[in-house]
C-alpha positions, 0 to 999 in steps of 0.5 A, a space after each residue: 500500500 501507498 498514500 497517493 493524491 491526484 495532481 492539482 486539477 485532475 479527478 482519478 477515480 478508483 476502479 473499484 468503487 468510481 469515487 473519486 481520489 481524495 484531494 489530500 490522499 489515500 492509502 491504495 493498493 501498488 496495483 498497475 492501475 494505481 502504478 501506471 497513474 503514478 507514472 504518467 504523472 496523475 498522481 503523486 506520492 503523499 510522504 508521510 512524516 515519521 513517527 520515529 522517535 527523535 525525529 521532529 
């Protein structure tokens, strides 16, 4: 799994449910689908900040 938001401007649609991807991301499945998006540059990776302890 992977956190991933629509580039500003697009409506991605899951295949599976047709609701659209949430402005500030979602946790999908590494599926081609999600990762052909990502490679045409639909989507873009959210980073999630670490939870690691010392890190601010």
């Amino acid at each position: 799994m992977f956190k991933i938001k629509p580039k500003k401007g697009l409506i991605i649609r899951d295949p599976d449910t047709f609701e659209q991807l949430a402005e500030n991301g979602e946790e999908k499945p590494k599926t081609a689908y999600w990762l052909n998006h990502l490679k045409n540059g639909d989507v873009e990776l959210v980073e999630s900040k670490s939870t690691k302890k010392g890190d601010k």
